[in-house]
Backbone as numpy.savetxt, mean C-alpha at the origin, in Angstrom:
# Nx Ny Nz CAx CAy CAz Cx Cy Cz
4.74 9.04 12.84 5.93 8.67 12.10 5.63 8.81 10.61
6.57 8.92 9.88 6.57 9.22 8.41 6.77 7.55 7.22
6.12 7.33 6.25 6.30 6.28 6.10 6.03 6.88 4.43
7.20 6.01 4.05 7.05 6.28 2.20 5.73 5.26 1.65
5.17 5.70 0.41 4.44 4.67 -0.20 5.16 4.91 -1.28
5.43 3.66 -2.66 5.41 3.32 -3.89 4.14 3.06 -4.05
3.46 4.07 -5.14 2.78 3.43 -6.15 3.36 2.87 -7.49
2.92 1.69 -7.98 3.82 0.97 -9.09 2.53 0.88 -9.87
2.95 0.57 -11.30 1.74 0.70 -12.45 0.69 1.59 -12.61
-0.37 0.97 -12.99 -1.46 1.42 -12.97 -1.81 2.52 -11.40
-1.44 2.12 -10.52 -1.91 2.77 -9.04 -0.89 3.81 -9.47
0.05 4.25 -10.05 1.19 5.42 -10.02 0.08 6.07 -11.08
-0.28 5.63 -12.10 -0.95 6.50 -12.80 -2.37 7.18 -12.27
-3.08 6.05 -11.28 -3.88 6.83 -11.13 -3.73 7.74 -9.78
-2.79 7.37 -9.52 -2.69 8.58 -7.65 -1.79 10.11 -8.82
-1.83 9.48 -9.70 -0.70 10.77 -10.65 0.50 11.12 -9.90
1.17 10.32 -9.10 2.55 10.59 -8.74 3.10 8.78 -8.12
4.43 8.83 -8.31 4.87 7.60 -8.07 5.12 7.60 -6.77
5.27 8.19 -5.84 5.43 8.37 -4.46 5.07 9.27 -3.68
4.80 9.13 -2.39 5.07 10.20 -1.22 4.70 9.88 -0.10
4.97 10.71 0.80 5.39 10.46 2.19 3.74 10.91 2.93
3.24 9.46 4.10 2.33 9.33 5.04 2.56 9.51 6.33
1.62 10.73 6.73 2.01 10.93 8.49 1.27 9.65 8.73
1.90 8.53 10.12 0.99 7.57 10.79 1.17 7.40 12.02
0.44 7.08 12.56 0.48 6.58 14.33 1.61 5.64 14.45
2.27 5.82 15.44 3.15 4.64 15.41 2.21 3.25 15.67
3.27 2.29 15.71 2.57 1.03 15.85 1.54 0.59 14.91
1.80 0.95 13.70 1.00 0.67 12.67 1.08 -0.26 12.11
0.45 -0.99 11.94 0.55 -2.23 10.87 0.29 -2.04 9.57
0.44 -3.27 8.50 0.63 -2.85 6.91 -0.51 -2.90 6.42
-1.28 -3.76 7.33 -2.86 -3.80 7.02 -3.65 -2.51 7.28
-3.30 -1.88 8.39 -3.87 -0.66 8.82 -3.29 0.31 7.96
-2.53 0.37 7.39 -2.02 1.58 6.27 -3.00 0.96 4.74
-3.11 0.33 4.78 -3.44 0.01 3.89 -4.79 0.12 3.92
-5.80 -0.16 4.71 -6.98 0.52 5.10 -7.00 1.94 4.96
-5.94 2.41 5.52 -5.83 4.18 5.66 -5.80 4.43 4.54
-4.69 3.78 3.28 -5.25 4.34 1.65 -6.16 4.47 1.00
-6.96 3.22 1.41 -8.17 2.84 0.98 -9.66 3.75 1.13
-9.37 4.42 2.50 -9.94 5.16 2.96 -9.98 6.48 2.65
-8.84 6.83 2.45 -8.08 8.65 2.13 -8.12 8.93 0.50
-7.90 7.41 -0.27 -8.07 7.55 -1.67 -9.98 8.05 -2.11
-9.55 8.74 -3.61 -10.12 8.89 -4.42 -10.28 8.60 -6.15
-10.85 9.06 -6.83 -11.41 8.47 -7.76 -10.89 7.32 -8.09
-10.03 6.98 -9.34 -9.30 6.04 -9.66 -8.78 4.97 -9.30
-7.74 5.98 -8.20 -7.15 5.20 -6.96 -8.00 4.38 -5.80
-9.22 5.03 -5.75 -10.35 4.82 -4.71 -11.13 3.55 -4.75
-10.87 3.44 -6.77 -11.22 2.12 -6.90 -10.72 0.98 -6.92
-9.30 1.25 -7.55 -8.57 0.22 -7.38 -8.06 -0.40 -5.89
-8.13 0.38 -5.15 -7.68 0.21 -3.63 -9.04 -0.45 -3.15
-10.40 0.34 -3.44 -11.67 -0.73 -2.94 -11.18 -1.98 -2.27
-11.41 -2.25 -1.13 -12.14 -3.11 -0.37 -10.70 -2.80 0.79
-9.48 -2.00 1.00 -8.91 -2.09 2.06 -8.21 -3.17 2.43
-7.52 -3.62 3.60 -6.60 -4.71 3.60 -6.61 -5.87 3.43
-8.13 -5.94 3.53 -8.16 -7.63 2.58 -8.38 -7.62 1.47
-8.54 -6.97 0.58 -8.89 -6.52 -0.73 -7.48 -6.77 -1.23
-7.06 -5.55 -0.70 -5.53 -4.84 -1.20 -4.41 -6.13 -1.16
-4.84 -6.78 0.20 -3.56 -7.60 0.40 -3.40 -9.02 -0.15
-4.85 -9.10 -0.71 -4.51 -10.36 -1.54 -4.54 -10.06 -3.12
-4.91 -8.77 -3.71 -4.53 -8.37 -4.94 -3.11 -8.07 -5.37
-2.49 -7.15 -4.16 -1.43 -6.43 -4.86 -0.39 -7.53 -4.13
0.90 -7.21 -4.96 1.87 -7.88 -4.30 2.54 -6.61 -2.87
2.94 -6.51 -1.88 2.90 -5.84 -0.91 4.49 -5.65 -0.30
5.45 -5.03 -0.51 7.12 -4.97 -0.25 7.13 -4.21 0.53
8.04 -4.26 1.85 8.52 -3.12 2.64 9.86 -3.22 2.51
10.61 -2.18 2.69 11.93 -2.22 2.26 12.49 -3.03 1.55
12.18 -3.29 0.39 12.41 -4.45 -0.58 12.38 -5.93 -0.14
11.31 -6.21 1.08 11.28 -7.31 1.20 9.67 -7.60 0.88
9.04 -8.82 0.38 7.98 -8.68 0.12 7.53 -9.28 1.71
5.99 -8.86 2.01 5.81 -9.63 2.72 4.00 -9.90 2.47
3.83 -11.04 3.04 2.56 -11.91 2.22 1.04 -11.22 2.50
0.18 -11.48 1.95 -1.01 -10.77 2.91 -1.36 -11.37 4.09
-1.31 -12.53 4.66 -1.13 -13.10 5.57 -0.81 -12.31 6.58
0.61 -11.83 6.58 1.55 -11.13 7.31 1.42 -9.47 7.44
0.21 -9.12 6.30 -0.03 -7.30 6.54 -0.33 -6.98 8.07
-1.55 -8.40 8.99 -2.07 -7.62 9.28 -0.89 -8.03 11.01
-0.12 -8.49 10.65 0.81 -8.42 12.11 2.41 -8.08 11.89
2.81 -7.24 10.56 4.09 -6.25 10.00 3.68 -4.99 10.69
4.72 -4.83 11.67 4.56 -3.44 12.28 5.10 -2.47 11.52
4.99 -1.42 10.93 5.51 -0.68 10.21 6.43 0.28 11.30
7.53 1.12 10.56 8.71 1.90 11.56 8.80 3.00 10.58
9.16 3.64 11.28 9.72 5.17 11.08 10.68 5.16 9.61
10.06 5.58 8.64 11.31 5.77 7.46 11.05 4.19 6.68
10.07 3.37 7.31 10.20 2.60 5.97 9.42 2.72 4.45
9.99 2.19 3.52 8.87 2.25 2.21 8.32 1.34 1.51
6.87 1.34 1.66 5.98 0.26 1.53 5.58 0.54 -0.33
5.62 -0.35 -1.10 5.47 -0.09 -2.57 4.14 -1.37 -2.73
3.30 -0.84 -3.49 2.18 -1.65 -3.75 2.41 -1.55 -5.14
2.24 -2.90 -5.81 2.11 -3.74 -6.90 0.86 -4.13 -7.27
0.42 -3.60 -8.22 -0.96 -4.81 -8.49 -0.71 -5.73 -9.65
-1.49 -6.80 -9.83 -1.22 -7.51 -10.46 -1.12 -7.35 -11.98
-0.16 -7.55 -12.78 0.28 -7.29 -14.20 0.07 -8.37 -15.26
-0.96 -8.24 -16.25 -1.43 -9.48 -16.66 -0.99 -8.65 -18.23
-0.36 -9.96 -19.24 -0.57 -9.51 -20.64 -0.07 -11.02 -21.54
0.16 -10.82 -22.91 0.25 -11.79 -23.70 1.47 -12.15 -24.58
């Protein structure tokens, strides 16, 4: 199945594009995609993604179809056909 990602901030700059589309197994969970980035990424991205779904899911804020859902909840959100998962990392300033 096909599944959108958002990269937002910093992660858009370093994947150098704000989106695109992931072939995945069905029955995927948000944790397991999220491993799969973690895994498939490189430089930049490779680091900021470092450590995979527990990493990822308690850093970034984590939305599927504009709903957020918690890291708690990555690793039992089944992901579906056509949804779009947007990762947030955290935005700190003064």
């Amino acid at each position: 199945m096909k599944i959108c990602v958002q990269w937002l901030a910093q992660l858009r700059d370093a994947a150098g594009k704000a989106e695109e589309t992931v072939e995945v197994p069905d029955d995927l969970t948000l944790a397991d995609l999220l491993d799969r980035l973690a895994c498939d990424a490189e430089g930049a991205l490779g680091e900021l993604l470092d450590g995979g779904s527990a990493g990822a899911g308690r850093r970034f804020l984590l939305v599927v179809n504009d709903a957020t859902v918690g890291p708690g909840a990555a690793a039992t959100h089944i992901l579906q056909e056509g949804d779009c998962v947007a990762l947030l990392p955290p935005i700190s300033g003064g």
